[in-house]
PDB file with one MODEL, atoms N, CA, C and O in Angstrom:
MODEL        1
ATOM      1  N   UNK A   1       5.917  35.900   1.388  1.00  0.00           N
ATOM      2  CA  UNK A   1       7.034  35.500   0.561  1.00  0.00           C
ATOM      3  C   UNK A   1       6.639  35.561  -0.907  1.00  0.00           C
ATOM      4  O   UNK A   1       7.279  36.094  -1.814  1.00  0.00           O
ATOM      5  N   UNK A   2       5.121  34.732  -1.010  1.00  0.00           N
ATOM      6  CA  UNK A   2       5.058  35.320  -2.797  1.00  0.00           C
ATOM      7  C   UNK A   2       5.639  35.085  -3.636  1.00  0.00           C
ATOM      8  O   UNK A   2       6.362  34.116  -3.401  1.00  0.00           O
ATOM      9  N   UNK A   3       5.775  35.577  -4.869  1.00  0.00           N
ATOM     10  CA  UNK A   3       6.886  34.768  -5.790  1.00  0.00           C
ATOM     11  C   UNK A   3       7.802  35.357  -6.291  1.00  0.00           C
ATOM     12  O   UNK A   3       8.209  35.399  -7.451  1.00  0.00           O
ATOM     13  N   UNK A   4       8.241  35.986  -5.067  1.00  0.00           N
ATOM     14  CA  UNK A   4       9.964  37.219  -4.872  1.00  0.00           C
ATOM     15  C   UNK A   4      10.894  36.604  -5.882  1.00  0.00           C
ATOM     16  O   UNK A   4      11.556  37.163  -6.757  1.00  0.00           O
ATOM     17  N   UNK A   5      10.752  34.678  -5.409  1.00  0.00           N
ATOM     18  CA  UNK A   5      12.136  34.358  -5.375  1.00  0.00           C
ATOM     19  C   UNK A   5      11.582  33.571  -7.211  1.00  0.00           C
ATOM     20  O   UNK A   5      11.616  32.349  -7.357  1.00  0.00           O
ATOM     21  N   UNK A   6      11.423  33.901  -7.624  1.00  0.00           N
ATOM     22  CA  UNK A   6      10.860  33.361  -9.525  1.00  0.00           C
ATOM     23  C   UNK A   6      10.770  34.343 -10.360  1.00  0.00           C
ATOM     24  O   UNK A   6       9.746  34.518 -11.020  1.00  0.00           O
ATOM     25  N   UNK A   7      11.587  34.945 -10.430  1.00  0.00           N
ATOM     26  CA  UNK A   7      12.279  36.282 -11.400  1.00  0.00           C
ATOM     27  C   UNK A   7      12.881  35.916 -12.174  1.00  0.00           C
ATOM     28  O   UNK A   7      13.566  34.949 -11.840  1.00  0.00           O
ATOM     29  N   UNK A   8      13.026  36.361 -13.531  1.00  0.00           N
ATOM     30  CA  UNK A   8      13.949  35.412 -14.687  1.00  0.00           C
ATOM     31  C   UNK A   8      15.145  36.399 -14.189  1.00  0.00           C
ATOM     32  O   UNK A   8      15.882  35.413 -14.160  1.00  0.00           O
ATOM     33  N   UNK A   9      15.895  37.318 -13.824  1.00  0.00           N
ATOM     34  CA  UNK A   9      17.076  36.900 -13.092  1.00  0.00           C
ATOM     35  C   UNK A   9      17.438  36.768 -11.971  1.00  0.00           C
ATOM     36  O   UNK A   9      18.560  37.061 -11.556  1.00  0.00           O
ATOM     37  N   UNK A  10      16.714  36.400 -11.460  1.00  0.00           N
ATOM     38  CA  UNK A  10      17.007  35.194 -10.117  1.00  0.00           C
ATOM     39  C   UNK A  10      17.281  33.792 -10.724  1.00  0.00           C
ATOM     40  O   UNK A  10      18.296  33.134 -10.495  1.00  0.00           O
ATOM     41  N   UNK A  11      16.133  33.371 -11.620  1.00  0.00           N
ATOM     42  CA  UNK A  11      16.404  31.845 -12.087  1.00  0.00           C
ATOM     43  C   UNK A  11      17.849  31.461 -13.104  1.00  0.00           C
ATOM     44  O   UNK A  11      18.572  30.484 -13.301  1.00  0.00           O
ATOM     45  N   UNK A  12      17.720  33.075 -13.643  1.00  0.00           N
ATOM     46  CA  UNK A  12      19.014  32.555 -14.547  1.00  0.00           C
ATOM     47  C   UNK A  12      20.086  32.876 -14.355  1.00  0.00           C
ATOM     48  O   UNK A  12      20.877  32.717 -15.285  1.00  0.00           O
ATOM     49  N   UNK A  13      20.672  33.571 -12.848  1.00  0.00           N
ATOM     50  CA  UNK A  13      21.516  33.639 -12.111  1.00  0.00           C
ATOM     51  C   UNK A  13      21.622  32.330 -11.636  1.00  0.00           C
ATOM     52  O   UNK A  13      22.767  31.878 -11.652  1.00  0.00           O
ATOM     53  N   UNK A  14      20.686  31.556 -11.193  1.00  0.00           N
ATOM     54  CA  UNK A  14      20.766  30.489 -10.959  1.00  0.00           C
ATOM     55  C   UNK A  14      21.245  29.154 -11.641  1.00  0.00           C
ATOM     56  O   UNK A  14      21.967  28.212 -11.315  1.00  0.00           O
ATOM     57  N   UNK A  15      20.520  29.508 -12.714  1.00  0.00           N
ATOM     58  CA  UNK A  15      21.356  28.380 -13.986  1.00  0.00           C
ATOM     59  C   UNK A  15      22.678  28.947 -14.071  1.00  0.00           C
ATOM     60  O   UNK A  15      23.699  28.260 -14.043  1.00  0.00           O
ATOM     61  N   UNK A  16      22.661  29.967 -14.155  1.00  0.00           N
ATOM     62  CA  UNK A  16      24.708  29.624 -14.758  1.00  0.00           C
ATOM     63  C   UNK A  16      25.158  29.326 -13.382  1.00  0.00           C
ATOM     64  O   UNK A  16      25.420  28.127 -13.281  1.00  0.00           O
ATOM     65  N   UNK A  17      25.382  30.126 -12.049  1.00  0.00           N
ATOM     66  CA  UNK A  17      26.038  29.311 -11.177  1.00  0.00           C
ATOM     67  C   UNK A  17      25.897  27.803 -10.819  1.00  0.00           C
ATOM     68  O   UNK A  17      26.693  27.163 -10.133  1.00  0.00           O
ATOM     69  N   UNK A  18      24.762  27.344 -11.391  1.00  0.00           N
ATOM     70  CA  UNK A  18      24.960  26.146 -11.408  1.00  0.00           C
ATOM     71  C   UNK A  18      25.630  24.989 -12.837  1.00  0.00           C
ATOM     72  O   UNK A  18      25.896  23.787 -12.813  1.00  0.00           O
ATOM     73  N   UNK A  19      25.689  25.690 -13.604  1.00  0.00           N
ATOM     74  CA  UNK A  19      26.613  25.580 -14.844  1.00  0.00           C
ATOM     75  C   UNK A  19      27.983  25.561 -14.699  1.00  0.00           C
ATOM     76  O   UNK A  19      28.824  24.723 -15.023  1.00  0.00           O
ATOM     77  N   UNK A  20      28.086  27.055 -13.938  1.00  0.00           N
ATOM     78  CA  UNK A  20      29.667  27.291 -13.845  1.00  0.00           C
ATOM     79  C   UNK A  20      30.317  26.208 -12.743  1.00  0.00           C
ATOM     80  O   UNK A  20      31.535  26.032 -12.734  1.00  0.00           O
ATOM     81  N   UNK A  21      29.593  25.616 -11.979  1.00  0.00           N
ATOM     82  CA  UNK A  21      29.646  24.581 -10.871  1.00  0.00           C
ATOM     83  C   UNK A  21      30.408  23.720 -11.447  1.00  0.00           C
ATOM     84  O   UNK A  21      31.588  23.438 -11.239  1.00  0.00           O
ATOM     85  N   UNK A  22      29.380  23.173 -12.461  1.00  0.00           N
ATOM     86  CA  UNK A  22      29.901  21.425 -12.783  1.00  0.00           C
ATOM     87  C   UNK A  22      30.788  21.475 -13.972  1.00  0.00           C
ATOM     88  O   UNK A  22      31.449  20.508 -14.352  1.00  0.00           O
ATOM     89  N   UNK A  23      30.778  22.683 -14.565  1.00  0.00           N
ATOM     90  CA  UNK A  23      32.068  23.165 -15.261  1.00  0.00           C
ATOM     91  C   UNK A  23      33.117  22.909 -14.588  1.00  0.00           C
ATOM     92  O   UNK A  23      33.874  22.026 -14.990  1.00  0.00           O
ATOM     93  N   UNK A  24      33.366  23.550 -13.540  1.00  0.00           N
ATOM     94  CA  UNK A  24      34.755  23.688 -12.515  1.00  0.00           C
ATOM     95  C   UNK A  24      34.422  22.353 -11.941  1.00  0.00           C
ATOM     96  O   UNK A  24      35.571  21.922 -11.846  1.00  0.00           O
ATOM     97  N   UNK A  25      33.664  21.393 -11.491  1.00  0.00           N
ATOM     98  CA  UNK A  25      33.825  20.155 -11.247  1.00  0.00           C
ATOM     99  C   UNK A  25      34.380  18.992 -12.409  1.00  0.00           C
ATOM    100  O   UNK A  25      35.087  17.985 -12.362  1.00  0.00           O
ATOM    101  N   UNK A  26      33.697  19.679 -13.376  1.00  0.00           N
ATOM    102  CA  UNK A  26      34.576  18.317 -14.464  1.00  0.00           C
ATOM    103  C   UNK A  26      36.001  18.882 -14.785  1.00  0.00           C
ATOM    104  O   UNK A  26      36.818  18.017 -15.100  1.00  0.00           O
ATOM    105  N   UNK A  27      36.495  20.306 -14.761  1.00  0.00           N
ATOM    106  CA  UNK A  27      37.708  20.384 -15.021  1.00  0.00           C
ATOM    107  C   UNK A  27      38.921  19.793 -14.028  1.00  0.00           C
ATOM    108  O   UNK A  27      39.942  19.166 -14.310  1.00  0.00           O
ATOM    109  N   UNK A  28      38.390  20.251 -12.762  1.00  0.00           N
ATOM    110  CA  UNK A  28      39.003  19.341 -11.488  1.00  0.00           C
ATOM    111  C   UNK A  28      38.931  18.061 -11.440  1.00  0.00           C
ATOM    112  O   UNK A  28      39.909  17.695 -10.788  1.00  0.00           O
ATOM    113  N   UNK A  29      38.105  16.851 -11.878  1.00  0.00           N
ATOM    114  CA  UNK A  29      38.260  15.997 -12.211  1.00  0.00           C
ATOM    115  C   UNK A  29      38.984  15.442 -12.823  1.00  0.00           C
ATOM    116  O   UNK A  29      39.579  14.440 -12.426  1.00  0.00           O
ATOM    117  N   UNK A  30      39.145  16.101 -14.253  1.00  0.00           N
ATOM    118  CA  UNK A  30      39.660  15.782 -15.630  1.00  0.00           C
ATOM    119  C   UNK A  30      41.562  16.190 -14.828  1.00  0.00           C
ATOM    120  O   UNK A  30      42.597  15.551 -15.011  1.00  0.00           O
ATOM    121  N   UNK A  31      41.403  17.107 -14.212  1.00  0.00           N
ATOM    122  CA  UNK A  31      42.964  17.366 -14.169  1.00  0.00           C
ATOM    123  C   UNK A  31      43.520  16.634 -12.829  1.00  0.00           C
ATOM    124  O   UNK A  31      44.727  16.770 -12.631  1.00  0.00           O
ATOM    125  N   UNK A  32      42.540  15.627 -11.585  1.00  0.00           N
ATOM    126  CA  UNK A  32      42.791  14.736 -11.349  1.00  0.00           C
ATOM    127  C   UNK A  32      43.488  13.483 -11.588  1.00  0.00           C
ATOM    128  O   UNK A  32      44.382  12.792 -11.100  1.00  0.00           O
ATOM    129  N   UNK A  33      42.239  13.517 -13.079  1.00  0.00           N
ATOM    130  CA  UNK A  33      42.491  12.214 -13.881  1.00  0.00           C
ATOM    131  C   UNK A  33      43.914  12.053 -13.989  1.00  0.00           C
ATOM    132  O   UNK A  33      44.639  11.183 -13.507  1.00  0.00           O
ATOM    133  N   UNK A  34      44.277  13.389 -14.956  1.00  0.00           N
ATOM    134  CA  UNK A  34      45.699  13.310 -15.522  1.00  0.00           C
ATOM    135  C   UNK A  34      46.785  13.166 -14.419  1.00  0.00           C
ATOM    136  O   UNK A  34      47.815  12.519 -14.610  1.00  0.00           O
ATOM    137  N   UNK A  35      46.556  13.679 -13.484  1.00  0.00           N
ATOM    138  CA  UNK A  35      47.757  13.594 -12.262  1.00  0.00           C
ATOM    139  C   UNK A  35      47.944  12.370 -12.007  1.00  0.00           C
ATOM    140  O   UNK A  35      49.071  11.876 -12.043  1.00  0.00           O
ATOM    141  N   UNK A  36      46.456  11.432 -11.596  1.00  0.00           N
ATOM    142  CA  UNK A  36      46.750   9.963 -11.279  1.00  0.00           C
ATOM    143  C   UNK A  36      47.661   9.471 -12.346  1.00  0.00           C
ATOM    144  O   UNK A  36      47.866   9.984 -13.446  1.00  0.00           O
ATOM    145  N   UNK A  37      48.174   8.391 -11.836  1.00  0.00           N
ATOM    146  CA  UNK A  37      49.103   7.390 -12.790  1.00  0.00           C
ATOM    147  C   UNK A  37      48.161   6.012 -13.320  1.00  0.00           C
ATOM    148  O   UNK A  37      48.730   5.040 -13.817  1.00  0.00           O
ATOM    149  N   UNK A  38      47.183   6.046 -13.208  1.00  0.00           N
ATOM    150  CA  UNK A  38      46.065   4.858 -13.968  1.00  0.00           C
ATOM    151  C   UNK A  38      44.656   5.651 -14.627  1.00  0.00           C
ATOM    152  O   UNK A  38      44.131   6.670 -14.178  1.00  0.00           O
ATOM    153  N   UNK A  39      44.523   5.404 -14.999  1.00  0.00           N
ATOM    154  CA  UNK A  39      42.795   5.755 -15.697  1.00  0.00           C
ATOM    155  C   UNK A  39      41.787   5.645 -14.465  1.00  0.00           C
ATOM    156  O   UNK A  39      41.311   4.509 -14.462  1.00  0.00           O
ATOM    157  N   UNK A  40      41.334   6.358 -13.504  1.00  0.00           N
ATOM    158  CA  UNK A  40      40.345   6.632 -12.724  1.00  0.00           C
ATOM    159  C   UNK A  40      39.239   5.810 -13.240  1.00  0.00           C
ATOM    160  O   UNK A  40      38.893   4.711 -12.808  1.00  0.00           O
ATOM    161  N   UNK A  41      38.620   6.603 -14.410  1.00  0.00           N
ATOM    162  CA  UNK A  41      37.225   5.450 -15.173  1.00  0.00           C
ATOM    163  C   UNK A  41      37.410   4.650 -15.131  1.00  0.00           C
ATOM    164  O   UNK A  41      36.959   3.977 -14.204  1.00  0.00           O
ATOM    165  N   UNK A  42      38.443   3.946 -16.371  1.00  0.00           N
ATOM    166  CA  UNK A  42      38.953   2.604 -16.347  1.00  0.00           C
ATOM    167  C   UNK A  42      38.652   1.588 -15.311  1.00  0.00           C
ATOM    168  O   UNK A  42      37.743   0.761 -15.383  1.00  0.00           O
ATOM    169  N   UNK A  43      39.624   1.747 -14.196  1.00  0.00           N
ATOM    170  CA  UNK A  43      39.591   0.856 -12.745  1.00  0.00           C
ATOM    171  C   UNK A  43      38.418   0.709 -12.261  1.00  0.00           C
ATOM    172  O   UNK A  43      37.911  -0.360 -11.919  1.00  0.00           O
ATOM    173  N   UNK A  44      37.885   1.889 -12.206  1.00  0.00           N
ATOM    174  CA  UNK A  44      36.147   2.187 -11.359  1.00  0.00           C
ATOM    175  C   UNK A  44      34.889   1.162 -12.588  1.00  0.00           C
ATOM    176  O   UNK A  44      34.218   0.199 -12.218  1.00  0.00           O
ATOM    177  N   UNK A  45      34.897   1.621 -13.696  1.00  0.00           N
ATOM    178  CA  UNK A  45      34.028   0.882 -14.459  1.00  0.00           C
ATOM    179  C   UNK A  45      34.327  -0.525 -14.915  1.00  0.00           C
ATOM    180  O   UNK A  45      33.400  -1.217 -15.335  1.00  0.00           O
ATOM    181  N   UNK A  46      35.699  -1.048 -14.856  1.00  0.00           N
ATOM    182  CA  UNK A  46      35.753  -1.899 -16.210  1.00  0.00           C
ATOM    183  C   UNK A  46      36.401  -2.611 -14.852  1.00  0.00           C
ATOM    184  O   UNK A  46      35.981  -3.767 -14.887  1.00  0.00           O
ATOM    185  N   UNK A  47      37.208  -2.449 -13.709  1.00  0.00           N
ATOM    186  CA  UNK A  47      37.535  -3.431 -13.072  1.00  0.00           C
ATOM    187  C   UNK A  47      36.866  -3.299 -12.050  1.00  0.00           C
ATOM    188  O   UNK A  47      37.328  -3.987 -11.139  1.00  0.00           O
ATOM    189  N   UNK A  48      35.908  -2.682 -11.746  1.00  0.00           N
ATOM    190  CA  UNK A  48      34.878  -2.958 -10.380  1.00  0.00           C
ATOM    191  C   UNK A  48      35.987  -2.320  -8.993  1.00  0.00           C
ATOM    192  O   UNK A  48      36.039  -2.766  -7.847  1.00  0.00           O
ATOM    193  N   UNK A  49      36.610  -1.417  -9.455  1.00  0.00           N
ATOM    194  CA  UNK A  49      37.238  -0.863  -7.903  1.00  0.00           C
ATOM    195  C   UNK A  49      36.890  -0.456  -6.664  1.00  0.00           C
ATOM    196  O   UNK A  49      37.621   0.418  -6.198  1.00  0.00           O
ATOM    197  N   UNK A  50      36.127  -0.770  -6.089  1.00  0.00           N
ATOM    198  CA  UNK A  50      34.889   0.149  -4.898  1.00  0.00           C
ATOM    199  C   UNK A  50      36.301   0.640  -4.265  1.00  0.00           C
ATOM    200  O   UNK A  50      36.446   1.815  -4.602  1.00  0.00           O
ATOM    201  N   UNK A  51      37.068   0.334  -3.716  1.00  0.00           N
ATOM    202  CA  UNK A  51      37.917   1.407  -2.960  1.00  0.00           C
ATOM    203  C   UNK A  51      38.019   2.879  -3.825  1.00  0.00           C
ATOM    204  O   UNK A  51      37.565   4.007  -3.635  1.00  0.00           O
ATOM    205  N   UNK A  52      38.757   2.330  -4.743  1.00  0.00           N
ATOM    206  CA  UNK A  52      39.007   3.294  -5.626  1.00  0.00           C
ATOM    207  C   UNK A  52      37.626   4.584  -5.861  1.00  0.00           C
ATOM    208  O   UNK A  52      37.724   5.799  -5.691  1.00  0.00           O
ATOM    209  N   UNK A  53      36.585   3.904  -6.233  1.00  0.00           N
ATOM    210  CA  UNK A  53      35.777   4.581  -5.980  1.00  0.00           C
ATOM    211  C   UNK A  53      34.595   5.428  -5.028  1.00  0.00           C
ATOM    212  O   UNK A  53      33.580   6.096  -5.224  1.00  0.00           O
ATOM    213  N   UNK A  54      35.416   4.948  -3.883  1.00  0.00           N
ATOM    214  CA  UNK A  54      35.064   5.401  -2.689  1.00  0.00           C
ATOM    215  C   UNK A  54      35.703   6.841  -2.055  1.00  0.00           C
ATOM    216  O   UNK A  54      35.205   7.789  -1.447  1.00  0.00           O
ATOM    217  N   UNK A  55      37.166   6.475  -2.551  1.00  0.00           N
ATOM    218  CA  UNK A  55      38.266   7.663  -2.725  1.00  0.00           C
ATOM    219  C   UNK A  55      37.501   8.866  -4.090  1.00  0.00           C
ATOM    220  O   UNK A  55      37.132  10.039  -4.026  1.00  0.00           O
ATOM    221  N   UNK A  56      37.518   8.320  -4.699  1.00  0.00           N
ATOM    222  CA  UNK A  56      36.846   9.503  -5.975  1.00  0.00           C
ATOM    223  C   UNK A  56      35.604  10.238  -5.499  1.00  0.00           C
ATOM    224  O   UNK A  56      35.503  11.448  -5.705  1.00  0.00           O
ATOM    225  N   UNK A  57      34.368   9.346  -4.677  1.00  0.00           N
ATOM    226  CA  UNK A  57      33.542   9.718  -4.069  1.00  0.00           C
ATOM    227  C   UNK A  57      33.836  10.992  -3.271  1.00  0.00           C
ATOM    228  O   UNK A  57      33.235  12.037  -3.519  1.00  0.00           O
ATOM    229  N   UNK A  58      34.775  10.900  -2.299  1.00  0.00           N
ATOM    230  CA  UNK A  58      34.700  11.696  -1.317  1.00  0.00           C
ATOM    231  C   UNK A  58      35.477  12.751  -1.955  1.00  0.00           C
ATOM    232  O   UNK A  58      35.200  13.901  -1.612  1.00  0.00           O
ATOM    233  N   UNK A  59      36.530  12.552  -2.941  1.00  0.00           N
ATOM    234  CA  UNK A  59      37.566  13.715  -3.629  1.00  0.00           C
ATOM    235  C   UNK A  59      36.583  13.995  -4.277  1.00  0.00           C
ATOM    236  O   UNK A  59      37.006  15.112  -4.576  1.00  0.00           O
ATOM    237  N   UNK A  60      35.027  13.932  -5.065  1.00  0.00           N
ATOM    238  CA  UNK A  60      34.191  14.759  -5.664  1.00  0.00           C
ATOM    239  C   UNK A  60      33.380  15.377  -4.428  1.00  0.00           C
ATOM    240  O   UNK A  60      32.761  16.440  -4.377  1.00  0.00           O
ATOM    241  N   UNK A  61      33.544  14.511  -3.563  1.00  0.00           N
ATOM    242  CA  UNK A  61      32.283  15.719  -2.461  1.00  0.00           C
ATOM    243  C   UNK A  61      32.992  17.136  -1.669  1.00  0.00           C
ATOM    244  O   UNK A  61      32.590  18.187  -1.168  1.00  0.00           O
ATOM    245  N   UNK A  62      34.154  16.504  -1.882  1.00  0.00           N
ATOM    246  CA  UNK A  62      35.222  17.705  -1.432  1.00  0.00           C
ATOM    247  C   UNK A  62      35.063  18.974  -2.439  1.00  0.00           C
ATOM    248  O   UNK A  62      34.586  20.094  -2.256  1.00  0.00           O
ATOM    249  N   UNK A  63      35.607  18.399  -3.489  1.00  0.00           N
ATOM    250  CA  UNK A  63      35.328  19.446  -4.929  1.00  0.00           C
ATOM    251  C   UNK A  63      34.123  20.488  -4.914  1.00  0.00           C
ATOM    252  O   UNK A  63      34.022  21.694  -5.143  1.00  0.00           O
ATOM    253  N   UNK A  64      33.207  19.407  -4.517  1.00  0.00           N
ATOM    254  CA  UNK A  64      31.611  20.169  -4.838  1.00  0.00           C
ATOM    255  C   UNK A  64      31.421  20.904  -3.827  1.00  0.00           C
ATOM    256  O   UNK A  64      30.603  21.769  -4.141  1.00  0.00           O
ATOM    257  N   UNK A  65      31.817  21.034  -2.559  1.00  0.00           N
ATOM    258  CA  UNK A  65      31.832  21.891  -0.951  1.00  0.00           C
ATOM    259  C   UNK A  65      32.974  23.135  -1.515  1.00  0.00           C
ATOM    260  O   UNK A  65      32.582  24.289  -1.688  1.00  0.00           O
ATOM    261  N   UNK A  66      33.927  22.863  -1.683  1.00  0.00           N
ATOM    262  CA  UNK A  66      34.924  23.706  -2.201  1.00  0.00           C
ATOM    263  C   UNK A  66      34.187  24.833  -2.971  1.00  0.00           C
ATOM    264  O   UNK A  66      33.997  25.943  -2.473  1.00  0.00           O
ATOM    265  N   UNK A  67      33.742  24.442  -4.353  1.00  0.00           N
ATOM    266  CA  UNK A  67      32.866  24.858  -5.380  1.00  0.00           C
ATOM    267  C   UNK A  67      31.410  25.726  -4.813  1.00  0.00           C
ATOM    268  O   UNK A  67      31.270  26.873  -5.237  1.00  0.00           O
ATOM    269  N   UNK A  68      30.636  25.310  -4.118  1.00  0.00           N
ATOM    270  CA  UNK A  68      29.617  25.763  -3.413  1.00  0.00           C
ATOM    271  C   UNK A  68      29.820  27.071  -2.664  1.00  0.00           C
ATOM    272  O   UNK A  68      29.357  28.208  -2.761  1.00  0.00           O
ATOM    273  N   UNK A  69      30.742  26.425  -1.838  1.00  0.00           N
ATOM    274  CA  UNK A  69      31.597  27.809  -1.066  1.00  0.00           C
ATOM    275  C   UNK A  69      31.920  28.993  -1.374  1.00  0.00           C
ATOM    276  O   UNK A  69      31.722  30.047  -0.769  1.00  0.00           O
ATOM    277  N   UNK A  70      32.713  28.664  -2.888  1.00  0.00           N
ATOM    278  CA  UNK A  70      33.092  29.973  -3.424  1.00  0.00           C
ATOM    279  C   UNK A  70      32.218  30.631  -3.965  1.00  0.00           C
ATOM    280  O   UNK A  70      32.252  31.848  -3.785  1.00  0.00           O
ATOM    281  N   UNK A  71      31.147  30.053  -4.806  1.00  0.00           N
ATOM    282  CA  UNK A  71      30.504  30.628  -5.363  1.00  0.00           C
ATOM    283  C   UNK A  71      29.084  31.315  -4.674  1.00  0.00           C
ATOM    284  O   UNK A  71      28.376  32.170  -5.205  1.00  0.00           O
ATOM    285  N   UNK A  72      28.925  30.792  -3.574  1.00  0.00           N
ATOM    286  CA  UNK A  72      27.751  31.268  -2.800  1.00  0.00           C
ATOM    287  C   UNK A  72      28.736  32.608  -2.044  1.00  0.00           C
ATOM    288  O   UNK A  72      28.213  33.383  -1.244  1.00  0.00           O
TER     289      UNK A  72
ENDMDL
END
């Protein structure tokens, strides 16, 4: 195996798809945000929501499988 896989473009194929990742994860977020009718942060940080943030949890692990998928 050797060090096939440590090529500067292998690695920096690697950085941007992983760039372009959490790019498209914070935009999906952000346009979450706006759809909800309360401040997501807000509730989760400032009023201690664990439901709420249990729901966000799994709507980001969804996102990030979604995201993975396409791009692999």
């Amino acid at each position: 195996m050797g060090f096939e896989m440590i090529k500067p473009g292998v690695v920096l194929s690697s950085l941007v798809f992983a760039l372009m990742g959490v790019a498209i994860f914070w935009l999906c977020f952000l346009i979450i945000d706006k759809i909800t009718p309360y401040d997501l942060w807000g509730e989760i940080v400032e009023k201690q929501n664990v439901a709420l943030a249990l729901v966000v949890a799994a709507m980001s692990l969804g996102i990030c499988v979604i995201i993975a998928a396409a791009i692999h």
